[in-house]
C-alpha positions as CSV (number, residue, x, y, z in Angstrom):
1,X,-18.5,-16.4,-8.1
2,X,-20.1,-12.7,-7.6
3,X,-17.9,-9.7,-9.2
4,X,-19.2,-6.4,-7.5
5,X,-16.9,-2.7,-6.7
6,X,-17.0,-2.1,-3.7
7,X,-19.4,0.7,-2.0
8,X,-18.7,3.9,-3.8
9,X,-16.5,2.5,-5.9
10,X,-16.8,1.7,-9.7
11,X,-16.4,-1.7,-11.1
12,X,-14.8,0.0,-14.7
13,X,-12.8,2.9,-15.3
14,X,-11.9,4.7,-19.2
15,X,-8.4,5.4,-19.8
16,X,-8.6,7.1,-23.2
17,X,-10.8,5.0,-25.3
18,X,-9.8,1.6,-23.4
19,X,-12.2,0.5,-20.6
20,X,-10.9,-2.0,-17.6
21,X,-12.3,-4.0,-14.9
22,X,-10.7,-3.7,-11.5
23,X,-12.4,-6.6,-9.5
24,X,-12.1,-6.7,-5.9
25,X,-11.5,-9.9,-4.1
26,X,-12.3,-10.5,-0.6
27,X,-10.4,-12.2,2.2
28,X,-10.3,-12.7,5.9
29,X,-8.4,-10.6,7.7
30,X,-4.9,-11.7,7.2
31,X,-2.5,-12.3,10.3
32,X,1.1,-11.9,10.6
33,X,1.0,-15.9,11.0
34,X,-0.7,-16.3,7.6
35,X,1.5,-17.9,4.8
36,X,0.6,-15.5,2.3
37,X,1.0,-17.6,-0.8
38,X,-1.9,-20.2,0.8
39,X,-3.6,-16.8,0.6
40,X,-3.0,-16.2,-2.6
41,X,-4.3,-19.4,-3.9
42,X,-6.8,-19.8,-1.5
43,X,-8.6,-17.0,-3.2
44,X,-7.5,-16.0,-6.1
45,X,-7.3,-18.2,-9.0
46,X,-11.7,-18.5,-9.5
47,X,-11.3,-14.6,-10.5
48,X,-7.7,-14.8,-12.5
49,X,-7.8,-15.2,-16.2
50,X,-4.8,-14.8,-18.8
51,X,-3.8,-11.6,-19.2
52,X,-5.1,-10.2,-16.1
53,X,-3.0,-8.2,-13.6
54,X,-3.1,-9.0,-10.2
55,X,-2.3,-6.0,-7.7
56,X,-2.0,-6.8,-3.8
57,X,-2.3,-4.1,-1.5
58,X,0.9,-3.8,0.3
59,X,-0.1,-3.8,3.9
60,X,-1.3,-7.3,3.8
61,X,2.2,-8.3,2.4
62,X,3.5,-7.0,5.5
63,X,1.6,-8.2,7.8
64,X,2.3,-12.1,6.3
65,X,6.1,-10.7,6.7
66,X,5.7,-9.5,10.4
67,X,5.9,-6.3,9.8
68,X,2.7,-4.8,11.9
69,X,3.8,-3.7,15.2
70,X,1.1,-3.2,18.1
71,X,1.4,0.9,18.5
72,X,1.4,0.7,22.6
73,X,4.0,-1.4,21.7
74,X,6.6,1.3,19.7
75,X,8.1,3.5,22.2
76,X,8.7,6.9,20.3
77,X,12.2,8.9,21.0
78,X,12.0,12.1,21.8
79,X,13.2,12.8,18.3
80,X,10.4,11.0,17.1
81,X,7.5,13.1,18.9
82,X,9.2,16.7,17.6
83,X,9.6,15.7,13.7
84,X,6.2,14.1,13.7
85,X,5.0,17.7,14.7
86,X,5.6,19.2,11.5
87,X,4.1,16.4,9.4
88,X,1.0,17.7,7.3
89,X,-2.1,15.5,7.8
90,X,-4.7,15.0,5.9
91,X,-8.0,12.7,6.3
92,X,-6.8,10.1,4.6
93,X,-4.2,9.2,6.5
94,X,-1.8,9.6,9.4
95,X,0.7,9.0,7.6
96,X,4.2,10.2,10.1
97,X,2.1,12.4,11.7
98,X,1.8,10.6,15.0
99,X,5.2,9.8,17.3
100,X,5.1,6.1,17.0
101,X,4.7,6.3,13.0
102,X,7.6,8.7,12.8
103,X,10.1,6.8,15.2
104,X,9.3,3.6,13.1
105,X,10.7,6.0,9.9
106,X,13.8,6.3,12.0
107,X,14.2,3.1,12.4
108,X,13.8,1.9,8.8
109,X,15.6,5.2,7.0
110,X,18.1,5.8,9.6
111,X,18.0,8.7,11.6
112,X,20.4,11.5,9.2
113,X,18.4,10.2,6.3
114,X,15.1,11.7,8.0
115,X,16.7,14.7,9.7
116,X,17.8,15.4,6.2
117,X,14.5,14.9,4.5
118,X,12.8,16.9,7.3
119,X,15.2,19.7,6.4
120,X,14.7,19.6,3.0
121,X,11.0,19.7,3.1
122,X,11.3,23.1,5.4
123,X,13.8,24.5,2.7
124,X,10.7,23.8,0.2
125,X,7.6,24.6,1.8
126,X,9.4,27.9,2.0
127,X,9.4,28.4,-1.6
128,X,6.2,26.6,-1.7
129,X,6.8,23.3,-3.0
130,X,5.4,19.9,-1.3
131,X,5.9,16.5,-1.1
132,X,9.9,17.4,-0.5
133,X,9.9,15.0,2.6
134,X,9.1,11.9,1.2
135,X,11.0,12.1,-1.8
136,X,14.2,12.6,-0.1
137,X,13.1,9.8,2.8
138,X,12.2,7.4,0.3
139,X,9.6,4.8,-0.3
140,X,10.0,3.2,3.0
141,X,9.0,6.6,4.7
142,X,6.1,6.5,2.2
143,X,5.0,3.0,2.8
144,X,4.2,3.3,6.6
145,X,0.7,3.2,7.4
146,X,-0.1,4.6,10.8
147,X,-3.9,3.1,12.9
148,X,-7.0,4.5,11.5
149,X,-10.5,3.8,13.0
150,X,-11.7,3.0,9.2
151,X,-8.8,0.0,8.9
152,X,-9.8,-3.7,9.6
153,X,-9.2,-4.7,13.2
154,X,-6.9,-5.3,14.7
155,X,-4.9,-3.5,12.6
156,X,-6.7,0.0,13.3
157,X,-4.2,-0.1,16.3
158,X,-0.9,-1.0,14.8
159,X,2.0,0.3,13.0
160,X,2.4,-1.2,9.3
161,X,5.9,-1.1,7.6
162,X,5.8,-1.2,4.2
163,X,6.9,-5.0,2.4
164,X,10.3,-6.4,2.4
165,X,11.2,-7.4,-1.0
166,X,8.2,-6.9,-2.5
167,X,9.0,-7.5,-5.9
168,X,10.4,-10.6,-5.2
169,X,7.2,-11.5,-4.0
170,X,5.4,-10.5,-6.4
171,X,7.7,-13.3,-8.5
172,X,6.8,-15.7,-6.2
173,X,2.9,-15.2,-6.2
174,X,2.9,-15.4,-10.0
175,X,5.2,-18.9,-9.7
176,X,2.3,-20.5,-7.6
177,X,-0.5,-19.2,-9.6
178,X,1.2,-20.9,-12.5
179,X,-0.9,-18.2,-14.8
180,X,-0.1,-15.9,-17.6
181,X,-0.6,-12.8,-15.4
182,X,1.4,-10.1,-14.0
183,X,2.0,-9.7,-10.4
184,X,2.2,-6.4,-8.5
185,X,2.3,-5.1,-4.8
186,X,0.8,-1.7,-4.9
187,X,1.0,0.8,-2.1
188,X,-2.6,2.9,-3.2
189,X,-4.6,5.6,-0.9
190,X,-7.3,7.9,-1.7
191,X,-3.9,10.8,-2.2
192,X,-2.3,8.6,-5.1
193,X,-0.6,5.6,-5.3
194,X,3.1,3.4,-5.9
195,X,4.1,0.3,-7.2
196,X,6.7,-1.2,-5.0
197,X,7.3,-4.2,-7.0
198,X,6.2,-6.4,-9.6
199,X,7.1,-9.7,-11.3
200,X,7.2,-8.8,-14.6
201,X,7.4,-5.3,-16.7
202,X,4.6,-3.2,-17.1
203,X,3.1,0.3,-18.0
204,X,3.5,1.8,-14.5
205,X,1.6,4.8,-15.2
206,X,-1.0,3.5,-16.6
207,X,-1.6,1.2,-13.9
208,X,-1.4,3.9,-11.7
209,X,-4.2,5.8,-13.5
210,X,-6.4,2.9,-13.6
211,X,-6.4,2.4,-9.8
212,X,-6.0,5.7,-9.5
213,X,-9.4,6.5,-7.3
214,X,-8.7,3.7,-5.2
215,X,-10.7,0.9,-5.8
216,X,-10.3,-1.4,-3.4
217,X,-11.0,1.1,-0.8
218,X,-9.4,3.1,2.2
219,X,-11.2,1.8,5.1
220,X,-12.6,-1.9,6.7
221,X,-14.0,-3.4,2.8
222,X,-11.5,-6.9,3.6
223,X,-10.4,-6.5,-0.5
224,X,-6.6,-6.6,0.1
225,X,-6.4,-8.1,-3.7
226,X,-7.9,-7.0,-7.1
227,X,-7.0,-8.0,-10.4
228,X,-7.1,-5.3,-13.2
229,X,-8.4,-6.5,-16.8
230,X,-8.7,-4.9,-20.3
231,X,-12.3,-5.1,-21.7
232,X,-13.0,-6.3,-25.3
């Protein structure tokens, strides 16, 4: 078993004077026909030790559920192409910044809950604030990942929801790994990151800081999984 970061990435990172691994484990590229608990122990349990937290990157949860969507496939409303418009993008991501990305928020928010958010975020950028959108829109919003030529194929041409239920799925991972670990689904990017769900309690914000540049990676590494442990 070989533990390495992946490329431009850092194996450990300090959080005050603690120091933690963030291994990265690799997988094939995993289908919406995949059972993703066979994953998970297909995988996992020659890295897991006691202790350990196990984060799962929440696209491939997902895809197991069926939630990728071929994007010739998503026919945008009109509504859809104007809002997505006015969507700030950035290069690490498209975020709802494309038609078909947008008219999937629709569809998972409801249409007055994104109208609303959309006119919220004007009222704010006009007094210079950011980010109004997706806090009113909600996690769901936040979660959908549009294609990217850096994402593992085929998925660089599909629309990704974010995970239904994901913390009780992050139960049931930790149920068949039948180890002393905490389970979380984790939606991170090179702008920041979430945790969606998670089977047991934890120190969010410290998880957040320790996976806080990302080190799984952004683009085509095939490390959908890491587990986070404390050193010493």
């Amino acid at each position: 078993m070989k533990i390495q970061a992946n490329e431009n990435k850092s194996l450990e990172v300090n959080i005050g004077s603690e120091t933690y691994l963030r291994i990265p484990i690799k997988t094939h590229v995993v289908m919406p026909n995949d059972d993703l608990l066979a994953v998970m122990k297909e995988y996992v349990p020659p890295y897991l030790e006691s202790g350990d937290i196990l984060f799962i990157t929440e696209k491939i949860v997902a895809i197991s559920q069926g939630r990728a969507y071929p994007i010739k496939d998503v026919e945008a409303r009109p509504l859809a192409k104007w809002l997505s418009n006015y969507v700030t993008k950035t290069p690490h991501g498209i975020g709802l910044g494309i038609p078909e990305t947008m008219e999937m928020a629709l569809r998972e928010c409801g249409t007055p809950r994104i109208i609303f958010a959309a006119f919220v975020s004007v009222l704010g950028k006009l007094v210079g604030r950011k980010g109004d959108f997706y806090r009113v829109a909600g996690s769901k919003a936040r979660a959908i990942d549009g294609p990217t030529s850096g994402t593992m194929p085929p998925f660089n041409t599909y629309v990704v929801l974010g995970p239904d239920q994901p913390e009780k799925v992050a139960k049931e991972i930790k149920q068949v790994l039948k180890k002393d670990v905490i389970v979380t689904i984790v939606d991170i990017n090179d702008l920041g990151g979430n945790i969606l769900g998670s089977s047991d309690v934890m120190d969010v914000n410290r998880v957040l800081a320790i996976l806080k540049d990302n080190p799984l990676g952004q683009d085509a590494q095939g490390t959908p999984i890491g587990i986070i442990r404390k050193k010493g």
